[in-house]
C-alpha positions in Angstrom: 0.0 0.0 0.0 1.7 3.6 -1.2 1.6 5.9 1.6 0.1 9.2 1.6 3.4 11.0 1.4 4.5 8.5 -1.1 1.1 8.9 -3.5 1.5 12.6 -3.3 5.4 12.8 -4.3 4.6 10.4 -7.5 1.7 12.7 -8.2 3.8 15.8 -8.2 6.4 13.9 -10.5 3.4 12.8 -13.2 2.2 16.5 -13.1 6.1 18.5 -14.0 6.8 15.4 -16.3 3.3 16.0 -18.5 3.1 19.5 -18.4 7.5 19.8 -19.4 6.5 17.2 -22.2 3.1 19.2 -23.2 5.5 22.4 -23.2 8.0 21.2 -25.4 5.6 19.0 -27.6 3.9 23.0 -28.4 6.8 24.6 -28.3 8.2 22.5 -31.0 5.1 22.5 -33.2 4.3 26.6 -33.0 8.2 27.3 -33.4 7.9 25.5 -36.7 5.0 28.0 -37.4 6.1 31.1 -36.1 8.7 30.3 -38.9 7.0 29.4 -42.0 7.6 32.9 -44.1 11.3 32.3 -43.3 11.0 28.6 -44.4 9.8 29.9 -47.9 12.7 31.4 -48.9 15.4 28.4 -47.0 13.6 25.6 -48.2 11.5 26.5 -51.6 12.5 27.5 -55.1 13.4 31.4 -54.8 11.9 32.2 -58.1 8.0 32.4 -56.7 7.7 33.9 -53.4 3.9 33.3 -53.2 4.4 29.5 -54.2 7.2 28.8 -51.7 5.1 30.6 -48.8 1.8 28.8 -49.6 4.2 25.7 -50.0 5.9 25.9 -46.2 2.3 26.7 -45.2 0.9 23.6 -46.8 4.0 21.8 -45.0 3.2 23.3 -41.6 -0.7 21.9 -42.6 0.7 18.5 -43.3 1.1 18.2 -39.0 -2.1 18.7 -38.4 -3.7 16.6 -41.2 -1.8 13.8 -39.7 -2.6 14.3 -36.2 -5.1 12.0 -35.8 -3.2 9.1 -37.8 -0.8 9.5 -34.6 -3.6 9.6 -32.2 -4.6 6.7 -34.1 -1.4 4.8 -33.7 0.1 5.8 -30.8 -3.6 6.0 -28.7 -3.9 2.0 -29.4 -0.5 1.3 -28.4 -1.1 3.1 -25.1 -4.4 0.8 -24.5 -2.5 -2.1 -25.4 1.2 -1.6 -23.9 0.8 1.2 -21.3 0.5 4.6 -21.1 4.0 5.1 -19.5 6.1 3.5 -22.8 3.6 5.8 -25.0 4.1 9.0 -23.1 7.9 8.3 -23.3 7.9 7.6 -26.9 5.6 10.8 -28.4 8.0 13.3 -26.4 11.6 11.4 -28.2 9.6 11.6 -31.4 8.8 15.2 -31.1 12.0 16.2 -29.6 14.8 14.4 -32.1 12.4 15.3 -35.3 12.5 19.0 -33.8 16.5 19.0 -33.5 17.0 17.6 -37.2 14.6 20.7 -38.5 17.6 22.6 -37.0 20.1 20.5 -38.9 18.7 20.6 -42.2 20.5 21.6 -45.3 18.7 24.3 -46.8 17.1 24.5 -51.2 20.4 26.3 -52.3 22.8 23.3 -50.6 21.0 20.1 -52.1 18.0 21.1 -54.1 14.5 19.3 -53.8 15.9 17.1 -51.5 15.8 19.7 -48.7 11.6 20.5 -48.8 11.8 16.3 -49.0 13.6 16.2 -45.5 11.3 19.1 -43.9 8.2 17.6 -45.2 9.2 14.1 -43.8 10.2 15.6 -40.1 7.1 17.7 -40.0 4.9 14.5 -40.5 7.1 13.1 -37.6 5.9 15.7 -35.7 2.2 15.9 -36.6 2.3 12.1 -35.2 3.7 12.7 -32.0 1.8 15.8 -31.5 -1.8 13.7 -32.2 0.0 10.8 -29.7 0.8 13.1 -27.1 -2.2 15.4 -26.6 -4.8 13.0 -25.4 -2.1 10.6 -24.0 -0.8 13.4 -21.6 -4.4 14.3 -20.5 -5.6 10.4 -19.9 -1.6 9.9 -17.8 -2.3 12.9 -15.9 -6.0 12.4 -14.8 -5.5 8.6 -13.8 -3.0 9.9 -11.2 -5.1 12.2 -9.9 -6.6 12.3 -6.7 -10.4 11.8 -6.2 -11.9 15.3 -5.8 -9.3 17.0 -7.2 -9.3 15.9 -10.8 -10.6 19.3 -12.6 -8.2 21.5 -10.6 -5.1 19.0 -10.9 -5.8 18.6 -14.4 -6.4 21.7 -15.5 -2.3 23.3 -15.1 -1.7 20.8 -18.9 -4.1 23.5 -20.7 -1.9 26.0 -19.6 0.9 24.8 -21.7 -0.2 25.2 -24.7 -0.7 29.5 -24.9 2.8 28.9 -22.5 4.5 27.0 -25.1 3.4 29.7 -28.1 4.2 32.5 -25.5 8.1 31.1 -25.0 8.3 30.6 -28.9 7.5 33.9 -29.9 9.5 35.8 -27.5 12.2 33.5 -28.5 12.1 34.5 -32.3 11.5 37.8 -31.4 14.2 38.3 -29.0 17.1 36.8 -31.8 15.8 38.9 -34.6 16.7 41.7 -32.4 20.0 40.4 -31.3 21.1 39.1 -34.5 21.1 40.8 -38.1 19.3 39.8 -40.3 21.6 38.2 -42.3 22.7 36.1 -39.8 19.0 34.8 -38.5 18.3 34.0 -42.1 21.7 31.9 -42.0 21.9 30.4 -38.5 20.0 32.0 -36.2 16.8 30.3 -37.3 17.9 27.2 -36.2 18.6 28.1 -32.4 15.3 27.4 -31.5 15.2 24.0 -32.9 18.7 23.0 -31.6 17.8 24.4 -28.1 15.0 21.4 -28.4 17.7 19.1 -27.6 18.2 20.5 -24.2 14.2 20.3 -23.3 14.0 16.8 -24.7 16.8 15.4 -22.3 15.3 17.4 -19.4 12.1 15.6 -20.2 13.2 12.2 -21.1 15.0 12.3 -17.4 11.7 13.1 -15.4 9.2 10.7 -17.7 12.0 8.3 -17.1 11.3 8.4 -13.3 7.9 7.9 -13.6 5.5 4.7 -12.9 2.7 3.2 -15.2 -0.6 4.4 -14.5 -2.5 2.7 -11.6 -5.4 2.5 -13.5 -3.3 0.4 -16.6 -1.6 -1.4 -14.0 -4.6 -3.1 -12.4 -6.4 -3.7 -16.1 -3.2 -5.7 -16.7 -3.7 -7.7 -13.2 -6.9 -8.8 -14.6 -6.2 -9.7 -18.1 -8.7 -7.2 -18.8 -6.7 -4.9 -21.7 -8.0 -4.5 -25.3 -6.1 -6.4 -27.9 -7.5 -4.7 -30.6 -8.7 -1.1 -29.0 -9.0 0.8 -32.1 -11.8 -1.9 -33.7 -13.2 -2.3 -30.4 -13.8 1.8 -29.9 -16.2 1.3 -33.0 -17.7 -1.5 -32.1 -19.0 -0.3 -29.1 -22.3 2.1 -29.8 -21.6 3.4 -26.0 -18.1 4.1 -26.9 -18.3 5.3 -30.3 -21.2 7.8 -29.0 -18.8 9.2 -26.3 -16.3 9.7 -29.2 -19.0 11.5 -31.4 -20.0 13.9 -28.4 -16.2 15.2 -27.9 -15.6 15.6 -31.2 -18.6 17.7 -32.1 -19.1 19.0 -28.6 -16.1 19.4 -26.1 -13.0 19.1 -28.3 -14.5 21.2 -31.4 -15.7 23.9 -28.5 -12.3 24.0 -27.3 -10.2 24.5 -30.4 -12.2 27.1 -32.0 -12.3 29.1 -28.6 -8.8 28.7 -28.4 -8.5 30.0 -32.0 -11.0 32.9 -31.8 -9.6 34.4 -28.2 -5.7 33.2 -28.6 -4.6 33.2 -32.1 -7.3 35.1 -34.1 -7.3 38.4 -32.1 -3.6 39.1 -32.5 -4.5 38.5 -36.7 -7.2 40.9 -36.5 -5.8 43.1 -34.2 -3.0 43.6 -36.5 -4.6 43.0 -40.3 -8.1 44.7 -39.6 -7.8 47.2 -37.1 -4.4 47.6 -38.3 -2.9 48.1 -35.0 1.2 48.1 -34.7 2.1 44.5 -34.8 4.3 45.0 -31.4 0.6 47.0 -30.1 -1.5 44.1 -31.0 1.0 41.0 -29.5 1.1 42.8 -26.1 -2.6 43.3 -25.5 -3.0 39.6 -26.7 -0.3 38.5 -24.0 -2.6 40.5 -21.5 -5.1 38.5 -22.5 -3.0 35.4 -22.7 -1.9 35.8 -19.1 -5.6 35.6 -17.5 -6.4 32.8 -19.2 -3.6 31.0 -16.9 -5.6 31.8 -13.4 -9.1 31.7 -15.1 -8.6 27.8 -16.5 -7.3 27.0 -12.8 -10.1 28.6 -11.5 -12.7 26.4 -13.5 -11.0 23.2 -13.4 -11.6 23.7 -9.5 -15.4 25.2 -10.4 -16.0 21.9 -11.7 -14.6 19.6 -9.2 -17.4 21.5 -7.3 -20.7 21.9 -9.3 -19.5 19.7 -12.0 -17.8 19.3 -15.3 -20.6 19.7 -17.4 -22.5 23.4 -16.4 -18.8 24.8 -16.5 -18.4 23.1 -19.9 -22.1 24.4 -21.3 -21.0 27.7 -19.7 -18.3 27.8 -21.6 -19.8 26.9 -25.2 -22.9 29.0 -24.9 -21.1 32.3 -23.3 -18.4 31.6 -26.7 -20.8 31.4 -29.2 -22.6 34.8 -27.8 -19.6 36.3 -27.4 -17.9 36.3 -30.5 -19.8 38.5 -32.6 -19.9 41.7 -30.3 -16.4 41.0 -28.6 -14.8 41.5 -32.7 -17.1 44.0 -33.4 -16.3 46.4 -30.4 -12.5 45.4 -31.1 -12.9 47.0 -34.5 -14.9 50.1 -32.7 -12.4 50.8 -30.5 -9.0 49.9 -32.0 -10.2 52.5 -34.9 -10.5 55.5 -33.2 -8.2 58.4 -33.8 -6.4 57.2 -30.1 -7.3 53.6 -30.2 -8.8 53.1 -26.8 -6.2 50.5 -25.6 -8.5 49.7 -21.8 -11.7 48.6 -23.9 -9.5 46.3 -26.3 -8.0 44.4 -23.1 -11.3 44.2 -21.3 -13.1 43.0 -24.7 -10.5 40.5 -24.8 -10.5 39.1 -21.3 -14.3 38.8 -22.1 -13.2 36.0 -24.6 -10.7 34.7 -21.8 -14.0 33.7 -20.1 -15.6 31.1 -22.0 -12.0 29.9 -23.4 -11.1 29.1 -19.3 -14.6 27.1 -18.7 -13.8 25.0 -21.5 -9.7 24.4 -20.7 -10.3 24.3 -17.1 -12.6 21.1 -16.9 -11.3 19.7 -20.5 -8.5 18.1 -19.2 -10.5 15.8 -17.3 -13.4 15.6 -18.9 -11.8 13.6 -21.7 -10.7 10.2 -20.0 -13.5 10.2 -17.7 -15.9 9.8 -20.7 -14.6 6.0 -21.5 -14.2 3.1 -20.5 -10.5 2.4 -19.1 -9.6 -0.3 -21.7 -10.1 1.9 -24.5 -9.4 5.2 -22.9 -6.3 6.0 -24.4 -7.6 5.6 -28.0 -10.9 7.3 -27.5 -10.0 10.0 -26.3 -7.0 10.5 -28.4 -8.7 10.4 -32.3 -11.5 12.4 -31.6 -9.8 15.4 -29.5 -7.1 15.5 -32.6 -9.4 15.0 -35.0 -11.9 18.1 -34.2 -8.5 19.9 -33.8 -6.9 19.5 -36.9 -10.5 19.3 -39.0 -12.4 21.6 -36.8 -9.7 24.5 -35.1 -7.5 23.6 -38.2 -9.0 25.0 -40.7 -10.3 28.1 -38.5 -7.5 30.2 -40.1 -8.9 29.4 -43.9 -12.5 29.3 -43.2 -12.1 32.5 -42.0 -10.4 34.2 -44.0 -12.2 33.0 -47.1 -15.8 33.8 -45.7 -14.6 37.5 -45.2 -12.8 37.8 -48.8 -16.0 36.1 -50.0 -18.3 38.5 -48.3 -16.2 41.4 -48.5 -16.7 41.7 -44.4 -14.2 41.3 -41.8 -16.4 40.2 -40.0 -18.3 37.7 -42.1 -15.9 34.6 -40.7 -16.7 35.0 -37.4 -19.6 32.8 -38.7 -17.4 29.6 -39.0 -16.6 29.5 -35.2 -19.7 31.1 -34.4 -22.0 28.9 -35.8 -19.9 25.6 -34.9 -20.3 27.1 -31.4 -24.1 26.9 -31.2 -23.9 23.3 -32.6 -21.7 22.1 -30.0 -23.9 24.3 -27.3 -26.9 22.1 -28.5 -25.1 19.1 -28.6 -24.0 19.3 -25.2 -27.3 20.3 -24.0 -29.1 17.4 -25.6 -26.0 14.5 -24.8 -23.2 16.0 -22.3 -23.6 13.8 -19.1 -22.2 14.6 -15.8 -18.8 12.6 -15.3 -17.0 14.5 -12.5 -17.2 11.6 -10.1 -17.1 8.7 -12.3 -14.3 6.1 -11.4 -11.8 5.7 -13.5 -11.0 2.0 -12.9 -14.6 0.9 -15.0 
């Protein structure tokens, strides 16, 4: 019998190795987009700019398209060998496939073969990326203690905006230290070398780690899935669940985190037409409450529950959206943008964003079944992020060319919004008690 003290230190050690691992897993990935105009001209035919840039775009679209094949591959192998092996594995993927970006030989040294190579790695990542998130949220919430699941669980949202937050400053900070010349010719690959430093940090503490108690006593009764992926969608139960969090709690998430995190710095800058070093800073204000807000609800809904937090979150988001853009473009275009009323409009955004991240975490694994945990909750969540949040950028964009609005896009997470409000009204079931040994 683990001791008190004992249970408590392991837990400690499961919560710095997933959220380390989470870090550098994002860090990795958004480096590799905070970099893609650069990309364009290292790794692409010089002769079309627009090709190469819509061509390192595409390549940066290629890890999210196959996301879910790793959540796919590496969410089975989890059910079936463990979750430890699995959440060692995604991080050595993402980490060594990160440090050979850095290494690469550029179009001008060996021709095609250089887009080839980035191409390749990028896939490597987009598969440890849809292996990790899922993995890292179903490791951490078996290890958590009873009552305490939403606000344990809830600190692995937080490395996501984190991770994007340390890679843009990062990038930023060498283009000011370094001329241009030289970031074009080595500077770029800092970031992607430094990777190797953050792998062996988190190799060492996932090392240290045990197996999930949960795993452990399914293997004590012979009770694991040999075939998890075919037995997902077998199950009507199951396949339900997975249905729900793609359309409901997974979709919410990703287009919330798109419309408060990533789209407000876009329009900020492109629309309102605010200073690009204006708009980062009031999105890093914003940024910043969305760490103590998504604590906050994961401990809300270890109280009243996961699901009123959750529809909270959905319906507020979809109600928001509209007015929250439309006052950003009201007040950002005055002849002294009024800088107070951006913030506060944006920290109205941080609201619904936090009720979703804050219970998400644990949400996700305590909607299956343990023997199949790993793999439901894996290809869903990736899939409504690389279909649903992935294509936010596009759809957006499009629908306001199309309708000659700047606002007319705000449809596309809008809309999605109110379907996964209705769905979670109709099929969302409480789960903030349910053991996680069933």
């Amino acid at each position: 019998m683990t001791s008190p003290d004992s249970q408590e230190k392991i837990q400690k050690k499961v919560v710095i190795a997933a959220c380390f691992g989470t870090f550098l897993e994002w860090y990795d990935f958004l480096t590799f987009a905070s970099l893609a105009v650069h990309f364009s001209v290292l790794f692409f035919p010089a002769d079309d700019p627009v090709a190469a840039l819509l061509a390192s775009l595409g390549t940066f679209g290629v890890g999210m398209i196959v996301r879910p094949l790793g959540a796919a591959l590496f969410g089975s192998l989890g059910d079936r060998h463990g979750r430890r092996t699995i959440f060692l594995a995604t991080i050595v993927l993402m980490g060594v496939s990160t440090v050979f970006v850095g290494l690469l030989p550029t179009y001008e040294q060996v021709g095609l073969l250089a887009p080839l190579l980035l191409l390749f790695l990028r896939m490597l990542q987009g598969l440890s990326v849809g292996g990790e998130i899922g993995g890292a949220a179903v490791y951490l919430t078996e290890h958590a203690p009873a009552g305490r699941r939403g606000f344990y669980t809830s600190i692995l949202q937080l490395m996501g905006p984190l991770g994007m937050m340390a890679s843009t400053l990062q990038i930023i900070l060498l283009q000011q230290l370094l001329s241009d010349a030289d970031f074009k010719a080595w500077g770029w690959r800092i970031p992607f070398l430094l990777s190797a430093v953050l792998l062996a940090i988190s190799i060492r503490s996932r090392m240290n780690l045990h197996e999930s108690p949960v795993f452990r006593h399914l293997r004590e009764r012979n009770a694991l899935s040999g075939t998890p992926l075919r037995e997902c969608f077998r199950d009507r139960h199951t396949l339900g669940r997975m249905a729900l969090l793609f359309f409901c709690v997974s979709a919410g998430g990703s287009l919330l985190f798109f419309s408060a995190q990533v789209y407000t710095g876009v329009f900020l800058k492109t629309v309102v037409k605010l200073p690009a070093s204006e708009a980062g800073a009031l999105v890093t204000v914003a940024t910043l409450a969305l760490f103590p807000a998504t604590l906050f609800c994961g401990w809300l809904s270890d109280r009243i529950g996961r699901r009123p937090v959750l529809l909270t979150g959905l319906i507020t988001g979809a109600l928001c959206i509209f007015p929250v853009f439309q006052g950003l473009l009201h007040y950002g275009s005055l002849a002294a943008p009024d800088t107070t009323m951006i913030v506060l409009l944006l920290l109205v955004l941080v609201v619904p964003l936090a009720c979703i991240t804050g219970p998400q975490t644990a949400t996700l694994p305590e909607l299956f079944p343990a023997r199949t945990r790993y793999t439901a909750v894996a290809l869903p969540h990736n899939l409504a992020a690389g279909w649903i949040g992935g294509m936010s950028p596009f759809m957006v964009t499009w629908l306001s060319v199309r309708f000659g609005d700047p606002l007319a896009g705000l449809w596309y997470p809008t809309g999605l919004l109110i379907l996964a409000s209705l769905v979670g009204l109709l099929f969302l079931p409480e789960v903030r008690n349910r053991p996680l040994d069933d």
